[in-house]
C-alpha positions, 0 to 999 in steps of 0.5 A, a space after each residue: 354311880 348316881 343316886 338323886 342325892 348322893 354321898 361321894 368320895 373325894 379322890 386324894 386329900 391329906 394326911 400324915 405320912 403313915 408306915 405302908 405309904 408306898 406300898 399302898 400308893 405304888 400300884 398303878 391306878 384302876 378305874 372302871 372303864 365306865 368312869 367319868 368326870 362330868 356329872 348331870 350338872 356338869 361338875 367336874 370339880 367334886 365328888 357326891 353322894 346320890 340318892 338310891 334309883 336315881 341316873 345320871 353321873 356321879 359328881 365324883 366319878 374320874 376317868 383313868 387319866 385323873 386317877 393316875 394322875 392324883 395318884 402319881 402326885 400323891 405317891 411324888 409326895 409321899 417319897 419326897 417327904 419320906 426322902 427328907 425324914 429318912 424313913 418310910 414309916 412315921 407313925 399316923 397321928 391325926 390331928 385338930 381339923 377347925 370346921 365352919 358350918 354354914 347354914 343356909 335357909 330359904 326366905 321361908 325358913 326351910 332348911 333352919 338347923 338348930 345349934 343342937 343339930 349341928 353340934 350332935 353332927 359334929 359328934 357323929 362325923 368324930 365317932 366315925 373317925 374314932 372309929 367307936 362304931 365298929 371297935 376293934 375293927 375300925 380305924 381311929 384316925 386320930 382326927 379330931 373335928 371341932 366346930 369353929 363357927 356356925 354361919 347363917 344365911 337366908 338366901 333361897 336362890 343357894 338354899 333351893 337347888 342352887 348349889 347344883 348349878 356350877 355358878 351358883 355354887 362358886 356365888 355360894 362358896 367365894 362368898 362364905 368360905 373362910 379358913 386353910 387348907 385345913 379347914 373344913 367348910 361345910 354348907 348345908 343347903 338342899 340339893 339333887 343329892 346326898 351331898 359332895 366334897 371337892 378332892 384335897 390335892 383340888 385346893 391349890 388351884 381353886 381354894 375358895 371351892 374347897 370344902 363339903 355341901 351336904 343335904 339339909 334333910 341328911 343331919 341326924 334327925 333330918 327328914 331323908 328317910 335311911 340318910 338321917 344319921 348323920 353320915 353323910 357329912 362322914 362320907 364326904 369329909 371322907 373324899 375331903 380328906 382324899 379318899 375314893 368310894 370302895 367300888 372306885 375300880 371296879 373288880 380290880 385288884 386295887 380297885 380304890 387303891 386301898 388294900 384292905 376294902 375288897 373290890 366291889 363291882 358297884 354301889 350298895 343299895 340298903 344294907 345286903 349281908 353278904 353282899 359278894 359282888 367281884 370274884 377276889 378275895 372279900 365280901 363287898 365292904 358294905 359297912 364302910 363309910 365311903 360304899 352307898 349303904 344306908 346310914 345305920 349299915 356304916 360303921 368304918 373306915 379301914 386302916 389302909 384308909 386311914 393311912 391314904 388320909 393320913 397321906 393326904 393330910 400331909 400332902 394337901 392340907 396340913 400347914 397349907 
């Protein structure tokens, strides 16, 4: 689903090798029938967050093929590793991600982000991956974000909705990207969309378009009424870390081929309690950080979440 500024999943990333891997990662993948790779700007290499009311296709909507084809990957890799350690159940430990943040504003100083900003971003997207927002509940992943570098720019054509169009983006990113694996690029702009990231298990053929854009108005205290928490940025380092939104699927059993986010038929709008939108098991997870909610309904990612990320940690992005 496309909202005109839009937060999305990236499908499988990395992660450490976590105790249920195979369980979680055996079952055969199901996609809504509806689900395509290409959205409005013709992207096929990112997942996206979009803006409520808007149509369109999702940046990170995949067809069934794909979803098959990322999950066998990752489940070859996950027994492999498994094979070689001589278990199946190495505890998930997290770890240190570098993130570089890259600014970028228009000749007129539009989209300007202050260190402060940045640094109480930085904070947000590591509350929710500590999982302080809904203790108890929440999964602490055990990942922990520190801010490498800022980097600055004054380029309206990358500001002003270039980051839409896919050769401006490839400019943008091969110009700026710098890191691992394992680095977390991020490049705030303005855009059609919340925000998208590109899948982890992407990296190794195109690494210079590795990383997350966000919308600048989406930062905490940014202008994008409902969306200026923070969360964004948590959402899409979500799909960077190798996760699928929790209506991936649809009504299916495996839906997002996570066993503990229960099926949802589509995106949530606001923050609706109660929300009951498939007939199996579970409300619609209308708190977690990769459904569509608003920024204050978002408190959490799941434990099996934090396993697929531990997983494609290791598969994708660790010592890469």
């Amino acid at each position: 689903m496309v909202h005109k500024r839009m937060r999305v999943p990236a499908a499988f990333a990395a992660g450490l090798l976590a105790a249920g891997a195979l369980t979680l990662l055996g079952a055969s993948p199901a996609v809504n029938a509806s689900a395509e790779c290409a959205d409005t700007h013709g992207h096929q290499d990112s997942a996206a967050r979009g803006r409520p009311g808007s149509t369109g296709h999702d940046r990170n909507e995949i067809s069934d093929a794909q979803a098959a084809q990322m999950n066998a990957d990752l489940r070859a890799k996950v027994a492999k590793a498994a094979g070689q350690r001589g278990d199946l159940a190495a505890p998930a430990a997290g770890g240190t991600i570098n993130v570089v943040f890259h600014v970028v504003q228009n000749t007129s100083g539009t989209g300007a982000l202050s260190d402060a900003t940045i640094a109480k971003q930085i904070q947000v997207l590591n509350q929710g991956f500590a999982g302080v927002e809904a203790p108890g509940v929440a999964a602490n992943t055990g990942f922990k974000f520190v801010l490498q570098q800022t980097k600055r720019y004054t380029n309206s054509t990358w500001f002003n909705g270039g980051a839409d169009t896919a050769g401006t983006e490839r400019k943008m990113k091969t110009a700026t990207r710098v890191g691992t694996a394992a680095t977390l690029n991020v490049w705030s702009v303005d855009i059609d969309g919340f925000g998208f990231a590109t899948f982890p298990n992407w990296y190794a053929g195109d690494p210079k378009m590795d990383g997350v854009v966000i919308d600048y108005a989406t930062v905490p205290g940014g202008s994008e009424v409902n969306f200026n928490l923070g969360k964004t940025l948590t959402h899409e380092t979500g799909h960077w870390m190798g996760l699928w939104h929790t209506f991936q699927g649809g009504c299916t059993a495996t839906n997002d081929e996570v066993a503990d986010t229960p099926a949802q038929s589509s995106s949530s709008s606001g923050c609706p309690q109660g929300r009951d939108s498939c007939s199996l098991s579970g409300v619609d997870p209308i708190h977690n950080y990769m459904d569509y909610s608003y920024d204050s309904c978002y408190n959490q990612f799941t434990p099996g979440q934090n396993t697929r990320m531990q997983n494609a940690w290791t598969a994708y992005r660790s010592g890469k």
